[in-house]
N, C-alpha and C positions, 0 to 999 in steps of 0.2 A: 542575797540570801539564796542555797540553793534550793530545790524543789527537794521535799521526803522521796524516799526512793520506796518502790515494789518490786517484786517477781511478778512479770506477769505471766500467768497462765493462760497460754491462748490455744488448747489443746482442741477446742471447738475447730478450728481453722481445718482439722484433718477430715472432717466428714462431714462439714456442715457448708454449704453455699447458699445458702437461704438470708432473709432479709439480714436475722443476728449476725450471720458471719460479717457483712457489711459492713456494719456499726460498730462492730468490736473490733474491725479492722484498725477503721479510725481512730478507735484510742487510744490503740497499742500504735501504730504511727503516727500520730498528730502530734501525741501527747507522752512522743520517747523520751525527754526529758526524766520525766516520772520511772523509767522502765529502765534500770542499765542490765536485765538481761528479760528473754520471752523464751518460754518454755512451749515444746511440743511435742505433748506425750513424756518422754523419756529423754529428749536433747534439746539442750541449750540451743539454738540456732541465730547467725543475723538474717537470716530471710527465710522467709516462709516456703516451706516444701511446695512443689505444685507438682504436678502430671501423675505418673504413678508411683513414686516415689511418697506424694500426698495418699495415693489410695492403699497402698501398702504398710504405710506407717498407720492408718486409721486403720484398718482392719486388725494388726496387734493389737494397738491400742483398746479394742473394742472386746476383743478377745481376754486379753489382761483382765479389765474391768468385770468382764462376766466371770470369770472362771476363776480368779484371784482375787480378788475384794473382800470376797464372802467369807474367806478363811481367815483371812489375817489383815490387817493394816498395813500401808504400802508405808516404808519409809521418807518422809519428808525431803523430797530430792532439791541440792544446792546446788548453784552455779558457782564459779570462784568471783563471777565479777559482782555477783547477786549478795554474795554470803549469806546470813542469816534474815533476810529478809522478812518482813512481810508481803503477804500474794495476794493477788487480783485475781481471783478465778473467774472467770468469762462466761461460765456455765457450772452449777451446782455439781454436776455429774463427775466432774473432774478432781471433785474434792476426794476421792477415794483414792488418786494418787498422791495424797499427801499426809500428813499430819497437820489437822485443820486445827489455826488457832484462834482466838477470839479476837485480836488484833487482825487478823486475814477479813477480806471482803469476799462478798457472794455476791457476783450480778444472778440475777431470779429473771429469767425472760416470761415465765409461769410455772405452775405446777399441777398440770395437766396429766404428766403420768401417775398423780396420786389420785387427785378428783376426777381425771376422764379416761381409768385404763384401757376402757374396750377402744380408745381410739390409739392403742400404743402395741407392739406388738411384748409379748409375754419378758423376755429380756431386757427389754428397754424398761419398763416398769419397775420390776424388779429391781435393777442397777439404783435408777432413779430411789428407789423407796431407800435403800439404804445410804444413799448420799445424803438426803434430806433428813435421815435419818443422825448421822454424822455434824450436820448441821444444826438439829436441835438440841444438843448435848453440848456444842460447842459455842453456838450463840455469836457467832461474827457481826461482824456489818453486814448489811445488806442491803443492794440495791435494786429496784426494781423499776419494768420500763411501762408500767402503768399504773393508776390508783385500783383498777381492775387485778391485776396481778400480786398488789400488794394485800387487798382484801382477802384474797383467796388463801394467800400464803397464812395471813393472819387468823384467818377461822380454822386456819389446822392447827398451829403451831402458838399463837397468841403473839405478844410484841416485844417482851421482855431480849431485844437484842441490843448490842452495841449500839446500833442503829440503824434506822428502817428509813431512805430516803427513795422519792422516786423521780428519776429522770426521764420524760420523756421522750421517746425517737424521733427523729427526725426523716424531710422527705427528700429521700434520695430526686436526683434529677438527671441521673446518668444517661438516661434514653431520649432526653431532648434531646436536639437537633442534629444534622450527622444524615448520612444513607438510611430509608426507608425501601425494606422490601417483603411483598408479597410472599410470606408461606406456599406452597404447593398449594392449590384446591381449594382457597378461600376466596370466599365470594359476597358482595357486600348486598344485604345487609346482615349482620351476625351481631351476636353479642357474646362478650367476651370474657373471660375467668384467666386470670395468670396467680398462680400460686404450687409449690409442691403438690405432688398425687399422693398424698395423704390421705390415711381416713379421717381428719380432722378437717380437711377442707370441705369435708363433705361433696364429692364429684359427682358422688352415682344419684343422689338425692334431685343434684341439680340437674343432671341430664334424664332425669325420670318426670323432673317439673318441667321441663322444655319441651318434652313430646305431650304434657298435660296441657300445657299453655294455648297449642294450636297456633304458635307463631309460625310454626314450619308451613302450616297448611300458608300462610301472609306470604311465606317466600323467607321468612329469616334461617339463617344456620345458626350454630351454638359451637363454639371456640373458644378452645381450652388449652396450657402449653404448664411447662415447670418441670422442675427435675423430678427425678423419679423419689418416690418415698414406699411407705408398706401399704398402698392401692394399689400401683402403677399397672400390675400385670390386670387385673379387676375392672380398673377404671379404663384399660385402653379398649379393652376386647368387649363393653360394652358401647364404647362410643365407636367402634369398627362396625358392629351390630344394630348400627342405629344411624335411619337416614336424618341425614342434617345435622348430624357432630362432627365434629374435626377434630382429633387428639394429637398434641404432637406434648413430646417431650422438651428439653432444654433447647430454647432459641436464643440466637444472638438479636444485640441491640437491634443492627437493621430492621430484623424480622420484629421484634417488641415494637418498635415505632411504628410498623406499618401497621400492625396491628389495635395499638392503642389509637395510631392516629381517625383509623375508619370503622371502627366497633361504633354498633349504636346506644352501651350501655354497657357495664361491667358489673357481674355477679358472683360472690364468695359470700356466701349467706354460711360462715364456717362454725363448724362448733366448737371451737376452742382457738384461741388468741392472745396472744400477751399482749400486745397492743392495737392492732386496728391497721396497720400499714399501708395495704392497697390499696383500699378505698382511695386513701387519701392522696396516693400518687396516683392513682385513674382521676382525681378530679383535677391534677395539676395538668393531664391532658384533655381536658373537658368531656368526662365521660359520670355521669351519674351511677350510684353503686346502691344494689340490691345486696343489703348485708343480716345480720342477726341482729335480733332485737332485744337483746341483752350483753350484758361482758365487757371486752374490751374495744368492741366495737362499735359499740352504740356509743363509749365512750369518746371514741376516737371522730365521729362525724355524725353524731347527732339527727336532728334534723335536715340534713343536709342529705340523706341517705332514705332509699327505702327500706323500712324494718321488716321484717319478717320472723317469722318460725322457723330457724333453722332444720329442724328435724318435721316441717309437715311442708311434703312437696304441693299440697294443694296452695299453702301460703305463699311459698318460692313462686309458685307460675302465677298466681294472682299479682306479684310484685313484678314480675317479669313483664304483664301485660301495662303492668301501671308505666313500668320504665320505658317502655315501647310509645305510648302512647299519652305518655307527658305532656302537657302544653308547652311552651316555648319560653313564656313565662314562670311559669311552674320549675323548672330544670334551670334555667340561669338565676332563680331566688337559691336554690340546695345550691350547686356550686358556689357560687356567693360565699355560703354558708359556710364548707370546707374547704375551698382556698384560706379564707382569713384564718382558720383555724392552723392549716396547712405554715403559710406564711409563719406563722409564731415560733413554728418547729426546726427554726433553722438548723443547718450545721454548726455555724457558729457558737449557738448558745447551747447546745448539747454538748459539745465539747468543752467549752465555758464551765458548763455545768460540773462535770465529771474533772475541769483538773480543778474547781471550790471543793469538792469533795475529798480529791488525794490530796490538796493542800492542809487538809485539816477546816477545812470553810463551813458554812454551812450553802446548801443548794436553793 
């Protein structure tokens, strides 16, 4: 018997390199069976755009979206191998270039641009409100990669969909093992942050909790890396301006290993998350994670984690000093903690997950 077939929409792929792009990588090739064609942007493609040929086709793209959406509905675009399918959209956002049906699925990573504007820049909100807009009119499936993402969606919008299933992600392990190397000007002992330069990750909070902490005076630095997002100019030029950060941008694995391997602790205490992810891959490198105390995070590791107030830097450097000066004991009980949780998340059974789902299954 064969597999139901989709369009997938993997329009994400043009501008997004972040943990979703990852995982939706995966579905769309793990799980090509389900897919006989993948859409990006405006072309059918068999392989995904890279270099600037990716950044070019995302800036149309991005462009379209803002400037055409608002006037008219984009025509429902077909491949000849696709025909009239039903689609996989990978991201809500992208629903504006289609005519969205109620048989069509909606992966939800959150809905952050409606309940946390001020962490989105004016355009991206915007776009976002009328997609989810588009979505509540039309009622598809939907999927979401937390019980935190899905609650949020549901106190806007209520449950009445096709259906509301959540699969949770899984922990990458791409930066085990392989060359380890030293960033410029890192010096150990430091504590560490990997995530986009976001205002959602909250950067400038935490490097204002790190000069309150008094670790610097100990001898620790604070170490920070990710690609750039709508901080990046903000958050670098304060941590240029401040002894004992280190900002860098996108690093290769090398530099990630080295980094996670000699960190004495990992903090993203962030305000908005669909699911909790780094944590949980800092603890697959044995590094205990000062995170938020609410959301998708607290979801995602528990106990296993120190909680804090995302938005009060007195709390961050109180959890900073906790993470520092953990007992030995103390830090291998929370790893414990988010390993086994970690462990549960495999690739396997996320994948599993998502083709019960396109088969018509339940998850």
């Amino acid at each position: 018997m064969s597999n139901p077939q989709y369009l997938a929409d993997f329009s994400l792929a043009l501008i997004n390199r972040t943990g979703a792009y990852y995982v939706c990588r995966d579905v769309v090739e793990r799980l090509r069976p389900f897919f006989p064609a993948v859409r990006y942007w405006r072309l059918f493609l068999k392989q995904e755009p890279s270099g600037i040929t990716r950044k070019l086709l995302g800036r149309a793209m991005l462009y379209e979206l803002g400037k055409l959406a608002a006037e008219r509905p984009l025509p429902r675009p077909r491949a000849s191998a696709a025909g009239d399918l039903p689609t996989l959209f990978l991201d809500p956002l992208y629903v504006l270039r289609a005519s969205l049906q109620p048989r069509d699925i909606v992966l939800c990573h959150d809905v952050g641009p409606l309940t946390h504007p001020e962490l989105f820049d004016l355009g991206t909100s915007a776009m976002y409100a009328r997609a989810y807009d588009v979505i509540r009119r039309k009622r598809p499936g939907m999927v979401f990669v937390s019980e935190a993402s899905r609650a949020a969606f549901t106190a806007l919008f209520g449950d009445n969909f096709r259906f509301m299933a959540v699969i949770p992600l899984y922990v990458r392990k791409a930066v085990s093992g392989g060359e380890a190397r030293a960033p410029a000007s890192v010096t150990w002992p430091f504590l560490l942050t990997v995530g986009g330069l976001e205002e959602r990750k909250n950067h400038r909070r935490i490097i204002e909790a790190f000069l309150a902490s008094g670790l610097r005076e100990r001898g620790y630095s604070y170490v920070f890396c990710g690609p750039r997002g709508n901080s990046a100019d903000a958050v670098q030029a304060l941590a240029e301006a401040t002894e004992g950060v280190h900002g860098f941008g996108y690093v290769g694995d090398a530099e990630l290993r080295w980094l996670y391997g000699n960190a004495a602790g990992f903090v993203l205490p962030s305000l908005l998350e669909g699911f909790g992810l780094p944590p949980l891959e800092a603890a697959q490198q044995g590094l205990v994670s000062v995170v938020s105390d609410d959301g998708a995070q607290k979801e995602a590791v528990g106990e296993g984690a120190i909680l804090v107030d995302p938005r009060s830097v007195a709390s961050i450097a109180e959890g900073m000093r906790r993470l520092v000066d953990m007992p030995d004991d103390e830090r291998a009980r929370r790893l414990g903690l988010v390993r086994a949780h970690a462990e549960a998340l495999s690739q396997e059974r996320y994948l599993q997950r998502w083709s019960d789902l396109l088969s018509g299954g339940a998850v």
